[in-house]
C-alpha positions in Angstrom: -4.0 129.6 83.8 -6.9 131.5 82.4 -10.3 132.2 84.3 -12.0 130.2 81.7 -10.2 126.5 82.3 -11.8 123.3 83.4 -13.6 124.1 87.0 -11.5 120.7 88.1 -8.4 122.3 87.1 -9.5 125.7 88.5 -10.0 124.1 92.0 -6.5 122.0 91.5 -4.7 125.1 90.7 -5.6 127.0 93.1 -5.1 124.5 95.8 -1.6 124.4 94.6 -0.9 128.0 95.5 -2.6 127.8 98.5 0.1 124.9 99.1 2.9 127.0 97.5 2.3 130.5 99.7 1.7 128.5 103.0 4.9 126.7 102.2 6.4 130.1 101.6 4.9 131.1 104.8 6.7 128.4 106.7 10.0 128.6 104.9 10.1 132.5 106.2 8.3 133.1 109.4 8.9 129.7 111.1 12.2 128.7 109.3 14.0 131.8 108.5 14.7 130.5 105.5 12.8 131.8 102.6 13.3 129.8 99.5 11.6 131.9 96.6 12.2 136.0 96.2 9.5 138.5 97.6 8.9 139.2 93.9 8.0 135.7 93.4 5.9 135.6 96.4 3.6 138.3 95.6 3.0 137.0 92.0 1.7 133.9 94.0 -0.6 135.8 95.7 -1.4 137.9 93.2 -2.6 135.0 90.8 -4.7 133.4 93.6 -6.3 137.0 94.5 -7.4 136.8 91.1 -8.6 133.3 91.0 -11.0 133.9 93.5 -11.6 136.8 92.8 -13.2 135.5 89.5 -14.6 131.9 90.8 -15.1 133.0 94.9 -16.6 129.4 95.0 -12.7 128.4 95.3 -11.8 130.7 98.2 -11.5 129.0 101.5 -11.4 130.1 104.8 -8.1 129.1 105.0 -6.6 130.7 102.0 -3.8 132.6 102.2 -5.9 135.7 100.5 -8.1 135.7 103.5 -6.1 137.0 105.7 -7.0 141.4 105.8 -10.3 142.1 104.6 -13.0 141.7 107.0 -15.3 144.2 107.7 -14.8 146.3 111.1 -16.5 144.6 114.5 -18.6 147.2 116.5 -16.9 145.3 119.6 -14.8 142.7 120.9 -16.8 139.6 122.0 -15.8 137.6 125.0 -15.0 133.6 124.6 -14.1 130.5 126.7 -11.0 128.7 126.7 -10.6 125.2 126.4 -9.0 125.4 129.9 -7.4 128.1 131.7 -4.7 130.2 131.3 -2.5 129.9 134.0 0.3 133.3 135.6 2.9 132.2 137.0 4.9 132.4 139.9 8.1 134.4 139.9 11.8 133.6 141.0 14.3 137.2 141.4 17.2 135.3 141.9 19.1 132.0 141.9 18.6 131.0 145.6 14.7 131.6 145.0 14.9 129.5 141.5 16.6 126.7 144.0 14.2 127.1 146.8 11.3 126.4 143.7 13.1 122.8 143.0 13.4 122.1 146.6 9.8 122.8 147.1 9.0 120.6 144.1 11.5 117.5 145.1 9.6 117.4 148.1 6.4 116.3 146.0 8.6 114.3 143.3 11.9 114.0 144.0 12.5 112.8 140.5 11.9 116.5 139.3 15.9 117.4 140.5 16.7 114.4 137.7 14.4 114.7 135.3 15.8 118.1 133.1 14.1 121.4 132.3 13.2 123.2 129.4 14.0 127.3 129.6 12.7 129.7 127.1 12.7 133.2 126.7 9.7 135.3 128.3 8.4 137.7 125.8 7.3 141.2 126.6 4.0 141.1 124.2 0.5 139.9 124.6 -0.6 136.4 125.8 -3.0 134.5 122.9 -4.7 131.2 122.4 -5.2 130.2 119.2 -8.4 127.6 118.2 -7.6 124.5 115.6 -10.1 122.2 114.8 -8.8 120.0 112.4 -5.7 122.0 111.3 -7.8 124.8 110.5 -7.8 128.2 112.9 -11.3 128.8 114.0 -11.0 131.3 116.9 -8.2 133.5 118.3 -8.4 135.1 122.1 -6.5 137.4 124.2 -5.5 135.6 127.8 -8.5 138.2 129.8 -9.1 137.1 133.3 -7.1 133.6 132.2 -10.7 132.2 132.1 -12.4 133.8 129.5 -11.0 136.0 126.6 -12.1 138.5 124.3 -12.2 136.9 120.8 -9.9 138.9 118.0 -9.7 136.1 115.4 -10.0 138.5 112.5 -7.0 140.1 113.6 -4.9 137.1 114.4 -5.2 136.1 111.0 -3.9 139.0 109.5 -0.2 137.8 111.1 1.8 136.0 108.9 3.7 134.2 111.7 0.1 132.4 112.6 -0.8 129.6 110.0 -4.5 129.6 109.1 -3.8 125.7 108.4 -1.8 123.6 109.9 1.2 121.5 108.1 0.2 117.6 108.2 3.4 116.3 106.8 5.1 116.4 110.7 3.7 115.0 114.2 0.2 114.2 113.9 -2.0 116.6 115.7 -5.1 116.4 117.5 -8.5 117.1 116.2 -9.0 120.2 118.6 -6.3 121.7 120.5 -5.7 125.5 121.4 -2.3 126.7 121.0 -0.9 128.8 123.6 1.5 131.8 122.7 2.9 135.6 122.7 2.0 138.0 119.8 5.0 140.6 119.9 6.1 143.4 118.2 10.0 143.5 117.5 11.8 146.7 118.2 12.9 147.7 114.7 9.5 147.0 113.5 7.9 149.5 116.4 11.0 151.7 116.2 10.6 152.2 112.0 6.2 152.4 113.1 6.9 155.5 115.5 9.6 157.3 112.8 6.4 156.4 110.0 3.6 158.2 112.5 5.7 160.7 114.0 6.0 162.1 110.0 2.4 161.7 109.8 2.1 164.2 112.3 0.5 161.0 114.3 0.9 160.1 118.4 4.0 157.6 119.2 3.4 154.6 120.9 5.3 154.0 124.1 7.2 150.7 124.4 6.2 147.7 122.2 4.3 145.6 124.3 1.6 148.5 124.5 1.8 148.6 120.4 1.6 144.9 120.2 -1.5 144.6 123.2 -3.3 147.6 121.2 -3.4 146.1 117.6 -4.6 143.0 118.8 -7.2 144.3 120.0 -8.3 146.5 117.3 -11.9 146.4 115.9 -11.1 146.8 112.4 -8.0 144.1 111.2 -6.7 146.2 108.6 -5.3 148.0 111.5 -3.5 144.7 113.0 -2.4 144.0 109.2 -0.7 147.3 109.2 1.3 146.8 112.3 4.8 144.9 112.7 3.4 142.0 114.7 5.1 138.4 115.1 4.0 135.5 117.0 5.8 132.6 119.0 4.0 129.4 120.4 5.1 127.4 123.4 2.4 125.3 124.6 -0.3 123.8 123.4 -3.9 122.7 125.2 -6.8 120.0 124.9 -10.5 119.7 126.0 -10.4 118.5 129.2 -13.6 116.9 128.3 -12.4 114.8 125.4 -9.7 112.5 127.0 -7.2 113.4 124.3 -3.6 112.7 125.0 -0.6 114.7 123.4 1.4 112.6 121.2 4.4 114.2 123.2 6.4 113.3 126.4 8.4 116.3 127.3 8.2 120.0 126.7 11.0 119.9 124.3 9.4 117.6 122.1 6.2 120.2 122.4 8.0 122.7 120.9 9.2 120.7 118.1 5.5 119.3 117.6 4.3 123.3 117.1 7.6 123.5 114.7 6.6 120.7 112.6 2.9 122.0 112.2 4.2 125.0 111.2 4.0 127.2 114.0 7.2 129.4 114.6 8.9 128.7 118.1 11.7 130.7 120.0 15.1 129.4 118.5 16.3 130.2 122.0 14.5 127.0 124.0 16.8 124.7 125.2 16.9 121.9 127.5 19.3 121.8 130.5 19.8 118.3 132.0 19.5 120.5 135.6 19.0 123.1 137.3 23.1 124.4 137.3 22.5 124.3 133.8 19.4 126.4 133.6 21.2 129.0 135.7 24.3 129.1 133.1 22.2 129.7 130.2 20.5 132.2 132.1 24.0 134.0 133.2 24.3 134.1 129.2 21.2 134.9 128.3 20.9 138.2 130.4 23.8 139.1 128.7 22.5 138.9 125.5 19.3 140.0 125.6 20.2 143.4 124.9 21.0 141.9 121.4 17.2 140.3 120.8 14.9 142.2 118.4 12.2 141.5 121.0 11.9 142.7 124.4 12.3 140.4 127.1 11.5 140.6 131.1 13.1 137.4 131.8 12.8 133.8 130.9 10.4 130.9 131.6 11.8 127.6 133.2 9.7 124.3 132.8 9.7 120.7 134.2 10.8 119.2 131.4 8.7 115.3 131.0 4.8 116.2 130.7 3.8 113.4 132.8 5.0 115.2 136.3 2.9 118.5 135.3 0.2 116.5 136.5 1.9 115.0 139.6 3.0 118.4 140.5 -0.2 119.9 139.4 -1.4 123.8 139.8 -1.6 126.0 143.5 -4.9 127.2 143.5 -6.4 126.8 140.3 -3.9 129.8 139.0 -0.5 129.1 138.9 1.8 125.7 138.0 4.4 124.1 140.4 6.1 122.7 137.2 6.7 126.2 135.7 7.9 129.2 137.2 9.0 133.1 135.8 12.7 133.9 136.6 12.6 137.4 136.5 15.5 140.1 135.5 16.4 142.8 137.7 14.1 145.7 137.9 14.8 149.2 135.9 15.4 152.0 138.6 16.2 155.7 137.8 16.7 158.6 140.0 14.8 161.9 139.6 13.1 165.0 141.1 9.7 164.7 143.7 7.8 167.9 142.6 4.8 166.5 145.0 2.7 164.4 146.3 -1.0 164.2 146.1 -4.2 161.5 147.1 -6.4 160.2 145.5 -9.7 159.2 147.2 -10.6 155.1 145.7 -14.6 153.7 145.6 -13.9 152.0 148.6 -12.7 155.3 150.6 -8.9 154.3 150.5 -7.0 157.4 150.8 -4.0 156.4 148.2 -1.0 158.8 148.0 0.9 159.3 144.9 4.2 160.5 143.6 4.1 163.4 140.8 7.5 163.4 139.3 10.1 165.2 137.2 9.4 162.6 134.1 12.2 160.1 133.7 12.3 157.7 131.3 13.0 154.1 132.1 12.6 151.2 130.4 11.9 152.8 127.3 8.3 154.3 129.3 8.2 158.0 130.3 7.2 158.0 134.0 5.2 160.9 135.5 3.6 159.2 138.4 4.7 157.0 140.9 2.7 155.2 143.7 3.7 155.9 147.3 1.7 152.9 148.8 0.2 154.6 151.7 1.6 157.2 154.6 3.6 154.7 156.7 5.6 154.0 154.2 6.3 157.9 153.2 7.2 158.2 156.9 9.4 154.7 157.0 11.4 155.7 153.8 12.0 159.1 154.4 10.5 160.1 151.0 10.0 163.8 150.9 8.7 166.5 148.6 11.5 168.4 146.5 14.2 165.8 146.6 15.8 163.8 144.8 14.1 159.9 144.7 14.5 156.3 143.5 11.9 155.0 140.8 11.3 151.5 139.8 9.6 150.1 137.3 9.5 146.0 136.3 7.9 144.9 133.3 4.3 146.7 133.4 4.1 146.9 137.4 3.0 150.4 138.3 6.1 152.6 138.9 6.4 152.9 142.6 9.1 155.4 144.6 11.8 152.9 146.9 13.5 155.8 148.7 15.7 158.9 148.7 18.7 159.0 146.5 20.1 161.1 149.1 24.1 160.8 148.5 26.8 160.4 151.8 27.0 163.7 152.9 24.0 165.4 151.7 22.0 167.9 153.6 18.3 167.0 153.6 16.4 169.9 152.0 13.0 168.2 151.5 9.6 168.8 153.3 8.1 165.9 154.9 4.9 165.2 154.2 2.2 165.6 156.8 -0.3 162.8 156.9 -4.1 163.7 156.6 -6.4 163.7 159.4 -9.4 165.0 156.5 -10.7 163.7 153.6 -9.0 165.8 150.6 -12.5 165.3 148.8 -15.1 166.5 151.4 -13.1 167.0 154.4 -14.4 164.4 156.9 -12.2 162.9 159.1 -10.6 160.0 158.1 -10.3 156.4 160.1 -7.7 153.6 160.1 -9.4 150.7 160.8 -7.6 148.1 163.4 -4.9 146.0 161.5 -4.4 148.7 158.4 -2.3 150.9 157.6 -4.8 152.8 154.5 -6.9 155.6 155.9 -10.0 155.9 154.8 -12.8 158.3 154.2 -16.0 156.8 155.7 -18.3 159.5 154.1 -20.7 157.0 151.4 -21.6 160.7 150.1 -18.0 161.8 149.2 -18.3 162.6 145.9 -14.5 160.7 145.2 -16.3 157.8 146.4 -19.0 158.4 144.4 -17.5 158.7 141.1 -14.7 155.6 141.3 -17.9 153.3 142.4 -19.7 154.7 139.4 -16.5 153.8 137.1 -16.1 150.8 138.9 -19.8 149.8 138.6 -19.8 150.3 135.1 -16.3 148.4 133.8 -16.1 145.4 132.3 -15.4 143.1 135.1 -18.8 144.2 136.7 -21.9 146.0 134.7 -19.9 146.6 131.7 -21.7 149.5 130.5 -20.4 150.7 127.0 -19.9 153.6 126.3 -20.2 155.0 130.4 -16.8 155.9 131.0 -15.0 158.2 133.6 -15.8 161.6 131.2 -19.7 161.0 131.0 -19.6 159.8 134.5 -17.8 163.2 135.5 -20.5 165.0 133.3 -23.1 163.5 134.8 -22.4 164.1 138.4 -21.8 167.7 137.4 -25.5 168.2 135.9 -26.7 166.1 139.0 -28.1 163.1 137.4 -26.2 160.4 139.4 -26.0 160.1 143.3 -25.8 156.3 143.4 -24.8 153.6 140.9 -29.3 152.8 141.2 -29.3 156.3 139.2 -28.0 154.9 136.4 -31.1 153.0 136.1 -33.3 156.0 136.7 -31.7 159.0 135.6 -30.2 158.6 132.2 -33.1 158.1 130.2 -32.8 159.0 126.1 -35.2 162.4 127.0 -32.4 163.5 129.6 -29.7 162.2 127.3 -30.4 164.5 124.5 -30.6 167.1 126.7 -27.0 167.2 127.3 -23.6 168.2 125.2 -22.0 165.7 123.4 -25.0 163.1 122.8 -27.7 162.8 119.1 -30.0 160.5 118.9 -27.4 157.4 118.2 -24.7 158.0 120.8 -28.2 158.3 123.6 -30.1 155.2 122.1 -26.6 152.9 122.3 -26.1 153.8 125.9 -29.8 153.4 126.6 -29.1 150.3 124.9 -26.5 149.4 126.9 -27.8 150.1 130.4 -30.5 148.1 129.8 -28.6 145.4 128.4 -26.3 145.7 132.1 -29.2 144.2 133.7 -28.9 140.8 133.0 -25.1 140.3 134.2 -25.8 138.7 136.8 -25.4 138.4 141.0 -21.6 138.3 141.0 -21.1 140.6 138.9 -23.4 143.1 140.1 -22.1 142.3 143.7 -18.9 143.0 142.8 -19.5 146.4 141.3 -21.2 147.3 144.4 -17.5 148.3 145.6 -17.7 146.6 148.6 -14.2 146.3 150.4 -12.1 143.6 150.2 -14.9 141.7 148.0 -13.1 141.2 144.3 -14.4 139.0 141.5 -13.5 136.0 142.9 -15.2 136.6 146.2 -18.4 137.8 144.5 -18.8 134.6 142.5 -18.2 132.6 145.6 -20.8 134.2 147.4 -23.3 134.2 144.6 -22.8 130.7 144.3 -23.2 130.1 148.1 -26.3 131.9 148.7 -28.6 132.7 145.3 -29.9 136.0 146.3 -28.5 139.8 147.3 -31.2 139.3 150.1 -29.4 135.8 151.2 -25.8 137.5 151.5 -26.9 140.6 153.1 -28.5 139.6 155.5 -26.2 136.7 156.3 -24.0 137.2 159.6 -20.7 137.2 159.6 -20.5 133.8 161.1 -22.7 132.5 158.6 -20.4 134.5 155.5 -16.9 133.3 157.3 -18.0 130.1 157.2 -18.0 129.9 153.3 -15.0 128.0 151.8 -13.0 130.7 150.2 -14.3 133.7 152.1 -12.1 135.0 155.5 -12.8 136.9 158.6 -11.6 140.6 156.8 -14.3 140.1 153.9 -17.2 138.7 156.0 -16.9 141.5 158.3 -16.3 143.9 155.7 -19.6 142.8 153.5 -21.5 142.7 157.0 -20.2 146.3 157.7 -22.0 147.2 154.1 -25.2 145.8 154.9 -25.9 147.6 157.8 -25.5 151.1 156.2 -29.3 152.2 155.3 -27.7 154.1 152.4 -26.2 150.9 150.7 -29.8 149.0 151.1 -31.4 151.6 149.6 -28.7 151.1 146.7 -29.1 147.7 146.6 -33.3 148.2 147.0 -33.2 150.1 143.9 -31.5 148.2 141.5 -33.9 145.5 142.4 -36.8 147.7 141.3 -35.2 148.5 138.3 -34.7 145.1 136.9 -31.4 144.7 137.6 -31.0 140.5 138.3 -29.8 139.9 141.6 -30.3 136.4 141.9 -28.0 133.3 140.4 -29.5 130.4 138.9 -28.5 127.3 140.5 -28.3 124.4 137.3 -26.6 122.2 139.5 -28.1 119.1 141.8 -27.6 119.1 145.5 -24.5 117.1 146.1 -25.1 112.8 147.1 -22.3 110.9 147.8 -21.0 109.3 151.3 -20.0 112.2 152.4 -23.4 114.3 151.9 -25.1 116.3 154.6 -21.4 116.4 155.8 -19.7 120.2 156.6 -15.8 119.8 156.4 -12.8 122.2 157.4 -9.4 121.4 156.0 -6.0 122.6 157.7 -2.5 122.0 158.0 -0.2 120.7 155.3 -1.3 117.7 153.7 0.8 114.6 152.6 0.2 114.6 149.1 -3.0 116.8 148.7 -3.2 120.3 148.2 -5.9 122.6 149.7 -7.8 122.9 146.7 -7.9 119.4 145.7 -9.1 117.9 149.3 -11.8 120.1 148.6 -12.6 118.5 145.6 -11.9 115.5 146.8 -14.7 116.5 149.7 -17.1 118.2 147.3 -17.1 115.1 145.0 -18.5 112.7 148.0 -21.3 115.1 148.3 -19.8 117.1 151.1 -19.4 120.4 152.2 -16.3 122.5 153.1 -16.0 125.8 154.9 -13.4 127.9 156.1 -13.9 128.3 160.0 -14.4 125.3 162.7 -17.7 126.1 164.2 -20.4 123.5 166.3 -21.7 122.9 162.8 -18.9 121.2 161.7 -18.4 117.1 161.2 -14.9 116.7 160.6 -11.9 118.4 160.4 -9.1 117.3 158.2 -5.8 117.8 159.4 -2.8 118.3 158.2 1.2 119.2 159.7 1.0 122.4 161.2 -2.5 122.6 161.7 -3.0 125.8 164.3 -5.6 127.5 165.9 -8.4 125.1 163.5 -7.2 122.1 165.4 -7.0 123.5 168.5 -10.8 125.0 168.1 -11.9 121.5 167.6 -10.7 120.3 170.4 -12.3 122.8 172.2 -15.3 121.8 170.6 -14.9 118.0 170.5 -15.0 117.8 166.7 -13.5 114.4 165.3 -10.6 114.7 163.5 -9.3 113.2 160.5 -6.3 112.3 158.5 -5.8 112.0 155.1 -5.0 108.9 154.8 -8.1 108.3 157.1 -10.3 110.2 154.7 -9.1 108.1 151.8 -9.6 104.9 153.7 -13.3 106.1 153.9 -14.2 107.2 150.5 -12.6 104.2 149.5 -16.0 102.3 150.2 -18.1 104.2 147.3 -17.3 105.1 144.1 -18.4 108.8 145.0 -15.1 108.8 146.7 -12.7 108.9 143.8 -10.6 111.8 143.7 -11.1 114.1 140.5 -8.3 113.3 137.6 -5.2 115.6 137.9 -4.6 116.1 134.0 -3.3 119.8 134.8 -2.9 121.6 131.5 0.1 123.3 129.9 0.0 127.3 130.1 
């Protein structure tokens, strides 16, 4: 057709290769059976290229053409998913895969009846892709399971993904969020490394590594260029829209994704039990050294959709209806040349394993964590022998013991434990109940420098372009002596001043600073390094009381008796408060602009339970933990972790313990939970929260 027909038959005929190269598309990547000749294939494309090339009104965003070419990001944006991303629990062995169903029968006992579906776990990168009406509008990497970073432009550079769903199989919803793996198979890495090695370029590693790191590329014609695939294997709605999936059982998932043209692991089956799961798995082990992909184990799944929900999720992270069976670890035996320590932000004095490098797994291991010093002593790990190294999937390689043979002399010196600080030689503590030692010098300059990395990563200040090298430099030329510094001290004058920074590379980290300032409470809580207080615990406590000057100068009574925060981390974040040196920190930032308060959007809690403070214990009939307290929370009360005068009620479970028993002391009322539902039964504030758990 030439560039001068009809505009109707323009638009016609190039809808009709669109049609033609997605079917090709499908026929290859999701069928594995291509139908037309790669020749044929690219004189497709070709003909559309040039198409819209000459009439770009006809390009679409879902056209096949549109796949490479977009511009280089500056960075990786972050994004929400439609509803989290849930990890998984492992299983190591049979008996523990059995002990999983029991635990599950006891909720439903129809689960030991009902079948399973069992797919293959890929090594590679976990994605969610974004389709609003059978077109992809977003692509995100799995980040904290909550929120991702965004890599669409990249995502659609895989052939595997479809940038349009098929109609022609199971209806789909109108906005749904696929779940899936991008991978990179092992000839394609294997045939990258020989292609870069001749390049005189760096290898990469193991696959997974390849596959994480050109996903998240900034420019897509580097994604393009690598041998990534993709498989789907669940699929996710707004929780907000009531949407149902036009599914009943995970098997009939997959085959939904198949028919819209999604490729799926030819290895899912269904086994009508759980014998059956662990004979495929006997088989599959012993295969897996055949797959083009690598594997760390396989995935095993409830199989109807309806008890996901009944089963629902432990602690907002991981599904009773799914659980990891994991393959045996890699171990390999090779020299101890030493062991040195490393000083943490928090003062945690960790020892480490500096080995002859062995490869295992297809990863060249150098290092080796030892844990801490009891456990040198308790395995008998010393320097100059030979030792055991494990490594399983991407857990830090850690040392399990000698490889000392019957009959062996042992040569090697045991290694003394430290009574100093290796970084500024104060003494060290062990606090009661721990077996880390610790430096308790706030000035060690360790300390100092992992609580500036720490301040400045992503899950805290996330200050671009302020990584461990400028840190390092700056701490040599005196600049920093505090994270506040970096408020105060790296001004654009001071910056230029220095090696390594013009006018651009100073005015983007000026930039970025400043921009640090508006994270927020829980983050800037958290990258104050306190022990024991992670993300989780920081958004819990930024939440709870609005202001650094609230939780700082709350006692640890008054912290402890937040739901979610225990005894360790309330005495811990107490401990930090009374340290002039950290309030000056903390004093500092405030002066500098830094926001250290958290907006409160939501409306005191009304409902029959309101004004109400509740503690929940024991095992519950058919409530979990979590979803009393939301059950609680919903009615307008309040629930804390300790039993103190304050409290009204305490709902008890079996094996309630030392909360029960304090209650009594106290004379608190207690309550069942049949009792409690009797009660909220007389409002409608009462009703519990609906249980539609989503699919991971």
């Amino acid at each position: 057709m030439t560039p001068s027909a009809p505009p109707a038959e323009l638009a016609a005929r190039a809808a009709e290769l669109r049609d033609q190269i997605d079917q090709a598309n499908h026929d290859y990547h999701v069928l594995d059976a291509p139908k037309i000749s790669d020749a044929e294939y690219d004189r497709l494309f070709r003909e559309l290229k040039e198409l819209e090339a000459a009439h770009p009104e006809l390009r679409t965003p879902d056209s096949p053409t549109q796949r490479v070419g977009a511009e280089p990001a500056s960075r990786l944006e972050k994004t929400e998913h439609l509803a989290p991303m849930l990890s998984l629990d492992n299983a190591f062995s049979p008996e523990e895969l059995r002990g999983w169903e029991t635990r599950n029968a006891r909720m439903v006992a129809e689960v030991r009846t009902a079948g399973y579906d069992v797919e293959p776990k890929i090594d590679g990168l976990a994605i969610a892709l974004t389709y609003r009406d059978g077109v992809l509008v977003k692509g995100a990497t799995r980040g904290n399971g909550t929120i991702g970073e965004e890599v669409t432009r990249n995502l659609r550079t895989l052939r595997d993904i479809p940038l349009r769903l098929r109609r022609d199989g199971i209806p789909f919803p109108a906005l749904m969020e696929v779940r899936g793996e991008v991978y990179m198979s092992i000839s394609g890495f294997a045939e990258m490394n020989v292609r870069r090695a001749a390049a005189g370029e760096s290898t990469f590693a193991n696959p997974r590594n390849a596959a994480a790191g050109a996903v998240r590329q900034l420019d897509p014609s580097i994604t393009a260029s690598r041998p990534l695939h993709f498989f789907a294997y669940a699929v996710e709605l707004d929780p907000r829209a009531g949407d149902r999936l036009p599914v009943a059982t995970q098997s009939e998932l997959l085959g939904a994704l198949r028919s819209w043209g999604l490729p799926v692991n030819p290895l899912a089956t269904h086994c009508d039990d759980l014998d059956g799961v662990l004979a495929w798995l006997e088989g599959y082990e012993r295969r897996r050294g055949e797959l083009d992909y690598e594997v760390d184990g396989a995935v095993v799944k409830v199989e109807p959709l309806r008890l996901h929900e009944e089963l629902g999720v432990v602690g907002g992270r991981e599904p009773r209806w799914a659980t990891a069976y994991k393959f045996a670890p890699d171990i390999a035996e090779t020299t101890l040349n030493s062991i040195e320590i490393n000083v943490g932000r928090t003062g945690a004095l960790n020892p480490y394993a500096v080995l002859e490098p062995v490869e295992i797994g297809g990863v060249v291991v150098r290092l080796a964590t030892l844990h801490n010093f009891e456990d040198i002593e308790r395995k008998g790990i010393r320097v100059g022998e030979r030792v055991l190294v494990k490594r399983a999937g991407e857990v830090i390689p850690q040392v399990i013991g000698p490889a000392v043979h019957e009959g062996e002399e042992r040569k090697g010196e045991k290694f003394p434990v430290p009574t100093e600080c290796p970084a500024c030689g104060t003494p060290v503590e062990r606090p009661e109940d721990e077996v880390m030692l610790y430096c308790p010098n706030s000035a060690c300059p360790a300390r100092i420098y992992w609580g500036l990395v720490h301040f400045a990563s992503r899950g805290a200040m996330d200050i671009r372009g302020l990584g461990e090298e400028r840190i390092r430099l700056f701490l040599e030329r005196g600049l920093l002596g505090d994270v506040a510094d970096v408020y105060y001290r790296l001004t654009r004058e001071e910056l230029l001043g220095l090696e390594g920074f013009k006018e651009k590379s100073a005015s983007n980290l000026v930039a970025a600073i400043e921009e640090s300032k508006t994270r927020g409470l829980a983050r800037a809580l958290f990258g104050l390094g306190v022990r024991h207080v992670g993300e989780h615990a920081a958004e819990i406590l930024a939440r709870h009381f609005g202001s650094i000057d609230r939780i700082l100068n709350a006692s640890v009574e008054e912290l402890e008796a937040v739901h979610g925060i225990g005894h360790t981390t309330a005495e811990a974040l107490h401990a930090f408060a009374q340290q002039d040196r950290n309030l000056e920190t903390v004093r500092k930032l405030a002066a500098a602009g830094v926001v250290l308060v958290e907006e409160r959007t939501s409306e005191p809690a009304t409902g029959l339970l309101s004004g109400e403070t509740w503690v929940v214990t024991g095992t519950l009939p058919t409530l979990s933990r979590t979803e009393a307290t939301e059950l609680i929370e919903g009615a307008g009360g309040r629930v804390t972790g300790s039993v103190t005068k304050k409290t009204s009620y305490v709902l008890v479970g079996e094996d309630a313990g030392s909360k029960l028993q304090k209650a009594q002391e106290l004379g608190i009322s207690t309550v069942t939970e049949a009792e409690l539902r009797e009660r909220l039964a007389q409002s409608p504030a009462g009703d519990p929260p609906p249980t539609d758990t989503p699919v991971p």
